[in-house]
C-alpha positions in Angstrom: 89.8 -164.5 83.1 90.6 -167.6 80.8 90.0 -171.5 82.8 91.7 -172.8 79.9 94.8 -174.8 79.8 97.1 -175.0 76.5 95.7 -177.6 74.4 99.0 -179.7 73.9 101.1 -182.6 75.7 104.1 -182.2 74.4 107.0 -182.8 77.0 110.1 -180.7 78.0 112.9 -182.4 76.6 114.2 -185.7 77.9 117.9 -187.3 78.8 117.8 -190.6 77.0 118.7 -192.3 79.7 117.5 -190.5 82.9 114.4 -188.9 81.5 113.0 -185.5 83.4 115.0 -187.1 86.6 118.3 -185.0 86.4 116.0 -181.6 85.5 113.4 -182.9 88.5 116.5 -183.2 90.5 118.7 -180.1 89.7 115.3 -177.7 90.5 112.1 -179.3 91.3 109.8 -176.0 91.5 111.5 -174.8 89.2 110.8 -177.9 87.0 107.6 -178.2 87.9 106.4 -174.2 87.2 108.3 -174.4 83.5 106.0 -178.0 82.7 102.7 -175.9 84.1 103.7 -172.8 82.1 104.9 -174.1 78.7 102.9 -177.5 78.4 99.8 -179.6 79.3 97.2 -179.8 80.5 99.0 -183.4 81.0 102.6 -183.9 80.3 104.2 -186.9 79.9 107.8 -187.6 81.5 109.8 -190.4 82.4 111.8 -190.7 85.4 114.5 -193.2 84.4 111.9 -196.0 83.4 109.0 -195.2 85.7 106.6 -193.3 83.6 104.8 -190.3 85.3 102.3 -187.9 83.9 102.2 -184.0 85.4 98.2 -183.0 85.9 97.4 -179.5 85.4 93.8 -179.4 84.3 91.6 -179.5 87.7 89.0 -181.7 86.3 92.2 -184.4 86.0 93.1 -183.8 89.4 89.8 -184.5 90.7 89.4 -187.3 88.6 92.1 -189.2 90.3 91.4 -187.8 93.4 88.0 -188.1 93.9 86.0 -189.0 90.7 87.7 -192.3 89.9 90.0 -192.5 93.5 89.5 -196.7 94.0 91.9 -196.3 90.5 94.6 -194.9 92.1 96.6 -195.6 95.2 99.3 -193.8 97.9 102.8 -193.7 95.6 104.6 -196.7 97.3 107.6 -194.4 98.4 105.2 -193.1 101.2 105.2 -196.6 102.6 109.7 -196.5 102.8 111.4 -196.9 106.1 112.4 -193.2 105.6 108.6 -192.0 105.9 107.6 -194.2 108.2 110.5 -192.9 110.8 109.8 -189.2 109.9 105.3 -189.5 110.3 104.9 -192.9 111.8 102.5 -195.6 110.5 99.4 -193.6 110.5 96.2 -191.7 108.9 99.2 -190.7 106.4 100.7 -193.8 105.2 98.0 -196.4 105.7 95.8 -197.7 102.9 92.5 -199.3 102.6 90.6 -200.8 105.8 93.3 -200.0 108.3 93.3 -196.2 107.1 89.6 -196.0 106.6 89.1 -197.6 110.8 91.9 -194.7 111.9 90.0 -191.9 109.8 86.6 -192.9 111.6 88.3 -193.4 115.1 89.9 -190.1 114.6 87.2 -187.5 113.0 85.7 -186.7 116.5 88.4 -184.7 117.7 88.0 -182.4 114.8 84.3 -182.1 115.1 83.2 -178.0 115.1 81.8 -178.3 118.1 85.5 -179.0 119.6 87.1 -176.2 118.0 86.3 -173.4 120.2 87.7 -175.3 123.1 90.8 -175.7 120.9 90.8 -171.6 119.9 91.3 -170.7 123.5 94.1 -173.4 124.4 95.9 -172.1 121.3 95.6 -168.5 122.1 96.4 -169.3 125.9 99.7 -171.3 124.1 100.9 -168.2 121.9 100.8 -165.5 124.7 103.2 -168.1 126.7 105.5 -168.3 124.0 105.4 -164.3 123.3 106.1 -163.6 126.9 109.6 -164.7 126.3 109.9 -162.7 122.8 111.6 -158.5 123.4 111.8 -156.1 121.0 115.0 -156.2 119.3 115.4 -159.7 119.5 116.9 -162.2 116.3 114.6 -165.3 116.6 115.1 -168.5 114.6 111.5 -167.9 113.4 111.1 -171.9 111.8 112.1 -173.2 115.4 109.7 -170.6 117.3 106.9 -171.7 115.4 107.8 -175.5 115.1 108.0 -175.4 119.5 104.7 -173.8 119.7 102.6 -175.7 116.9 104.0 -179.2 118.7 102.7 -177.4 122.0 99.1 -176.9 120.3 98.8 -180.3 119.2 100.0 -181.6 122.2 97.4 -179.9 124.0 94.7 -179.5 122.0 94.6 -183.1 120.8 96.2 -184.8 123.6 95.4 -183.0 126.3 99.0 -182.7 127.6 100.3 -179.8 128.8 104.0 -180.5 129.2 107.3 -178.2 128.7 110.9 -178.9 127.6 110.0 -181.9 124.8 108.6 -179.5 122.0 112.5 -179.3 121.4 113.8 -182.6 121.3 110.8 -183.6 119.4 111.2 -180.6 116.8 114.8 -181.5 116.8 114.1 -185.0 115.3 111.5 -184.2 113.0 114.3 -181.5 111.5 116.8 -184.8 111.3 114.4 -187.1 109.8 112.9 -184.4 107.7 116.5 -184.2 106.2 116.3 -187.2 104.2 113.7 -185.8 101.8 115.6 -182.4 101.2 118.8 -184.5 99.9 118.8 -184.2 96.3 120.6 -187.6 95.9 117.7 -189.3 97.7 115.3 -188.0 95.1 113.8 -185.9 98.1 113.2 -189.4 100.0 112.0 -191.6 97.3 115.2 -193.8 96.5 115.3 -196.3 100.0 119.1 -195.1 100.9 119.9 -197.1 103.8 119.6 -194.5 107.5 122.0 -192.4 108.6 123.5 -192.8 111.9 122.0 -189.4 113.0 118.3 -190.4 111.6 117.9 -193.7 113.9 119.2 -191.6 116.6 116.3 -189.2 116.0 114.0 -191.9 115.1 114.8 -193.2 118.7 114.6 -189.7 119.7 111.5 -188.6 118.3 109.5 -192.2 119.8 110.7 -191.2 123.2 109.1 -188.4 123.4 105.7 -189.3 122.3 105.6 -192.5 124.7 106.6 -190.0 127.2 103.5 -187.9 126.5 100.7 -191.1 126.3 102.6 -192.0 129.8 101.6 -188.5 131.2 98.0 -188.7 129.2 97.4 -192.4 131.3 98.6 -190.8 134.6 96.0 -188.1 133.5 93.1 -190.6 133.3 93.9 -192.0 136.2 92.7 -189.1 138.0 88.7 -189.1 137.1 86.7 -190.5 134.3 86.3 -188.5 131.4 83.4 -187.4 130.0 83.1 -189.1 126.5 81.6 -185.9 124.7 85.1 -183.7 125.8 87.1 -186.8 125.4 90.4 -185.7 123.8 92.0 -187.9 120.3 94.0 -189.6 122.2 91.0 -191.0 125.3 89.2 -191.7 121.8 91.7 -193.5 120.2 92.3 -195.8 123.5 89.2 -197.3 123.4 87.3 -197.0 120.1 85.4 -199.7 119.0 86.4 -198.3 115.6 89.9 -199.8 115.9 88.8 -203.3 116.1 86.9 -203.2 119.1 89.8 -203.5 121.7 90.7 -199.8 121.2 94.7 -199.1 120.1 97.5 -200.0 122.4 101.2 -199.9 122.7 103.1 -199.3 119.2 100.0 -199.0 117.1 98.9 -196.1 118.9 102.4 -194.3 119.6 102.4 -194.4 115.8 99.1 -192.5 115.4 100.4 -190.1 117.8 103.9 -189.7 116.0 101.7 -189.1 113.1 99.9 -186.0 114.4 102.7 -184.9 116.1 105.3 -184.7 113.2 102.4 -183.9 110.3 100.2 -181.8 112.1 102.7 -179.3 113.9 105.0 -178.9 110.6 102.0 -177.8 108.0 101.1 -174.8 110.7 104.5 -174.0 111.4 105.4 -173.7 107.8 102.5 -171.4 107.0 103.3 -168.9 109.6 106.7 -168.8 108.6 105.9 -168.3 105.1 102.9 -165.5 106.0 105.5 -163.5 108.0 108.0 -163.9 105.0 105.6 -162.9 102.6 103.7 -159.6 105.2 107.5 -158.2 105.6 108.0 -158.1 101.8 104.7 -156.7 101.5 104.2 -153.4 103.5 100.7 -152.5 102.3 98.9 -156.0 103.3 100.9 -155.6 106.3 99.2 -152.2 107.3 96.0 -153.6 106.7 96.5 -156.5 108.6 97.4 -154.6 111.6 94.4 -152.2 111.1 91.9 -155.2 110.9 93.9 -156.1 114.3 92.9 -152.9 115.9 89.8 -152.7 115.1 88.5 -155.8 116.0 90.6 -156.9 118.8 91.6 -153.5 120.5 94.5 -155.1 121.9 93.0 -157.9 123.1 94.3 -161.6 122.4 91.9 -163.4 119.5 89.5 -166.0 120.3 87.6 -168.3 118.3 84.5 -165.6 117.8 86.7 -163.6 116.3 87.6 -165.6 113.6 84.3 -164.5 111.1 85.4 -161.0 111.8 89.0 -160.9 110.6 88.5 -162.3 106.6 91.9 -160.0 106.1 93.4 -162.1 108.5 91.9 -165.4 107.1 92.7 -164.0 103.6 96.6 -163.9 104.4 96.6 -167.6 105.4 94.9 -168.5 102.5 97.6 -166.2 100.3 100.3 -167.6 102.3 98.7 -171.1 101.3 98.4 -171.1 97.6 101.8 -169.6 97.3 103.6 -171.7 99.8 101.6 -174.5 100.2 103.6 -177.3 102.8 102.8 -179.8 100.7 104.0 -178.9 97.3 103.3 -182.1 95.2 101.1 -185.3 96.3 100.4 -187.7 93.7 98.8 -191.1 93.0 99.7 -194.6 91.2 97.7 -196.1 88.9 96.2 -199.7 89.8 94.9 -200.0 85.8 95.6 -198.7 83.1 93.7 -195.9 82.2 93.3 -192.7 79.6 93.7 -188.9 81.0 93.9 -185.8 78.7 93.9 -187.8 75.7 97.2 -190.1 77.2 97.6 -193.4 78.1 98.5 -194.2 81.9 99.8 -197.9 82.1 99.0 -199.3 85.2 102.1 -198.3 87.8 102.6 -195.0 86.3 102.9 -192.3 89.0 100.4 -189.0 89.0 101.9 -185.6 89.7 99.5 -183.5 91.1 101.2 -180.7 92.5 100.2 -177.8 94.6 103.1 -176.1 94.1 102.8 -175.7 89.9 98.5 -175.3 89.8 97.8 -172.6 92.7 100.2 -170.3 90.4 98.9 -170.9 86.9 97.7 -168.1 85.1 95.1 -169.9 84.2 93.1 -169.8 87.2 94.9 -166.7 89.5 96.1 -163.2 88.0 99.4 -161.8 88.5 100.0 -165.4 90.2 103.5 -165.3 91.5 102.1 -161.9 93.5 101.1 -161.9 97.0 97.9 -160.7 97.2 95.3 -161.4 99.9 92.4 -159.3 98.5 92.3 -161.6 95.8 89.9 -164.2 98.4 87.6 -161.2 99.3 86.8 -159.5 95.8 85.3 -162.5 94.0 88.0 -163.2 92.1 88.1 -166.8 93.0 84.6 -167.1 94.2 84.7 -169.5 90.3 87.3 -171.4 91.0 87.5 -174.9 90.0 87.7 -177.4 93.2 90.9 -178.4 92.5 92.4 -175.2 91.1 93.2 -174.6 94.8 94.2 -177.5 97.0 96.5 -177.3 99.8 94.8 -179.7 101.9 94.5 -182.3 98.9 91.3 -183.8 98.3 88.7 -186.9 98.0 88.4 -189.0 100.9 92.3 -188.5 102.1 91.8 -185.0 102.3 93.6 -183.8 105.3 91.7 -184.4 108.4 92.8 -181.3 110.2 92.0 -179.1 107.6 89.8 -177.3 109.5 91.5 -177.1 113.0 94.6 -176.3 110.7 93.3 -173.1 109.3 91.9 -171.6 112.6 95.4 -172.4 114.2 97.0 -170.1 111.7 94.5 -167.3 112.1 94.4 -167.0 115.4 98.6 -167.5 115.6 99.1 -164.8 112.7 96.7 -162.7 114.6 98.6 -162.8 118.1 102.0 -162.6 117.0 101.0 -159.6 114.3 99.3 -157.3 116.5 102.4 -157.3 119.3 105.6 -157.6 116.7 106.8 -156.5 113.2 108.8 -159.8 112.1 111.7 -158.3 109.4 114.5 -161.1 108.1 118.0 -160.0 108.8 119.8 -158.7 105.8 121.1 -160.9 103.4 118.6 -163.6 104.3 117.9 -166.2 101.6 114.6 -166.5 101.2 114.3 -169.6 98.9 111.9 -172.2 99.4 113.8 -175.7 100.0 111.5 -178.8 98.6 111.8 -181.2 101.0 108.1 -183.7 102.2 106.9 -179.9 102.8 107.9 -176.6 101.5 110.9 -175.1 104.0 112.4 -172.0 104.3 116.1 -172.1 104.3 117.4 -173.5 107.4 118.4 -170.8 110.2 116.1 -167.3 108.9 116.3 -165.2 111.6 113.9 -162.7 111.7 114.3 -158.9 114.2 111.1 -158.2 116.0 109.6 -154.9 116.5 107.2 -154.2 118.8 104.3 -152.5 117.5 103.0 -149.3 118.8 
């Protein structure tokens, strides 16, 4: 299969006063898949008078990324109000010092040696929240999966164990969230003033995590904790990473808000998207479920499992490059600079989207297919590094990548092997561009219990 990108930057055609804005606006994957199927490997476009330049070509993408990052900075609309209600002021939105001393004081709760302590708390999580699912039964699938996935971080990272906030907090994030799906906001990039509604849920949504560090302290109070099993938060407390005096107060409920509202939304958006994609796909289903019975015999997954269901693994993976939950990131330039034969004045903003690479033809047959086997017959084993990125890359790859990926196995693999998840007829099954890559707000899906 060809690597090669059409030789050419021409640019789809502009409005002489809005540029790409009003075709960005009216259909942004749609925008964005045309641009990665007709032009390239850069294309030039112009929103209104911001210049921005689309990269398909992987080797561009890791340039900016990774090659030449200290060029390039965080686009300054991930530093708005609007952002900073919705993720808080953490690992996401910081830059340079502050964001390098959160990574470090961070990285040890995602260490592999953690992460089979964390397989059996989620396992242990999704056969609590399956004891409430019956056969038969409509379920708001986006909620189910938003509840648990705040439950898993809340637990796994913070060592709370608490019930009846996974809703209100899932509740908020959906308000917040709202900002970036409005097409009039430029899916939150133009700083519109809040809504009545979105302080309310900022207020909301910082209620519920100081609640949670004021059950962690009553925690610690009980007994010392041993540093090696010390969970994010105990970590973040008092790392000398963090200035020396550990993180306190607003500073760390921030960090917190951060995991809470980025980490839980990624997972729950891939399962959603994976049970979307297994109920339009029969075939992958049944061999799913026979990987399933074979290793697992019934049994609920655990963290050995995970090397011996790559069927499983494949799916997520699938469900990933085809739904990723981040559908564009991008950087600004800092200097001016030439890319694919273009020249990027400094301020220009880079597209690197997710969205429009993972399903060129270029790099993935039949790409708009779902098709798992395509991770376990060496058809990408040549992939370029940035062909594929749903994590993003360079040193702000996500952090949880890792603990991300074995939260979706081993979810996909309890839920799968007790129900078939079918959407109700009539069900649109769009994705909605908003920060992350949404079904349609209120898919219900019927669950059948498997035999």
């Amino acid at each position: 299969m060809t690597r090669s990108l059409p030789p050419h930057n021409v640019a789809p055609p502009t409005h002489p006063i809005f540029g790409h804005l009003l075709a960005f606006r009216k259909d942004a994957l749609g925008f964005l898949t045309h641009c990665a199927r007709h032009y390239g490997p850069v294309v030039p476009l112009r929103m209104l008078h911001r210049r921005a330049f689309l990269l398909l070509d992987s080797a561009d993408i890791e340039r900016v990324l990774v090659t030449d990052q200290k060029d390039f900075k965080k686009p300054e609309w991930l530093h708005t109000a609007a952002v900073r209600r919705a993720l808080g002021e953490g690992l996401v939105t910081a830059d340079g010092e502050a964001w390098r001393r959160q990574r470090h004081a961070c990285q040890p709760a995602f260490q592999p040696r953690r992460m089979e302590h964390y397989g059996a708390l989620i396992a242990a999580l999704a056969e609590r929240t399956l004891a409430d699912w019956q056969p038969g039964q409509s379920r708001l699938l986006q909620q189910d999966m938003a509840h648990l996935a705040l439950q898993v971080v809340a637990q796994t990272l913070l060592e709370v164990d608490e019930t009846g906030w996974a809703e209100e907090a899932s509740a908020a994030v959906d308000t917040l969230m709202a900002r970036f799906t409005a097409q009039r906001s430029l899916f939150g990039m133009i700083p519109l003033p809040a809504s009545p509604a979105e302080r309310q849920a900022a207020r909301q949504l910082n209620a519920v995590v100081e609640t949670l560090l004021r059950r962690h302290a009553e925690r610690a109070q009980t007994g010392p904790i041993d540093p090696k099993q010390a969970d994010m938060l105990s970590v973040l407390r008092g790392s000398a990473a963090m200035g020396g005096e550990g993180m306190s107060g607003i500073p760390l409920r921030e960090q917190i808000k951060t995991f809470l509202s980025a980490g839980h939304e990624s997972s729950a958006l891939t399962l959603v998207w994976a049970f979307l994609l297994l109920a339009r796909n029969p075939p992958a289903e049944a061999t799913l479920n026979q990987e399933l019975e074979t290793t697992l015999c019934g049994r609920p997954p655990a963290y050995a499992d995970l090397p011996h269901l790559p069927y499983t693994r494949a799916i997520v993976q699938e469900t990933l490059r085809l739904y990723p939950p981040v559908w564009m990131t991008g950087r600004q330039s800092l200097r001016p600079c030439e890319i694919g034969g273009l020249q990027v004045p400094t301020g220009a903003f880079l597209m690197t989207s997710q969205w429009a690479v993972q399903r060129l033809p270029q790099y993935f047959s039949c790409p708009d297919d779902f098709r798992p086997e395509r991770w376990l017959n060496g058809e990408t084993t040549d992939l370029p590094r940035f062909a594929y990125f749903p994590f993003g890359g360079g040193p702000r790859i996500c952090i949880g990548q890792n603990f991300a990926l074995v939260e979706a196995i081993l979810l996909l693999a309890t839920i799968a092997q007790r129900f078939h998840l079918e959407p109700e007829p009539n069900s649109e099954l769009h994705p909605w561009p908003s920060m992350t890559l949404r079904p349609p707000t209120g898919i219900r899906m019927r669950l059948t219990a498997r035999k």
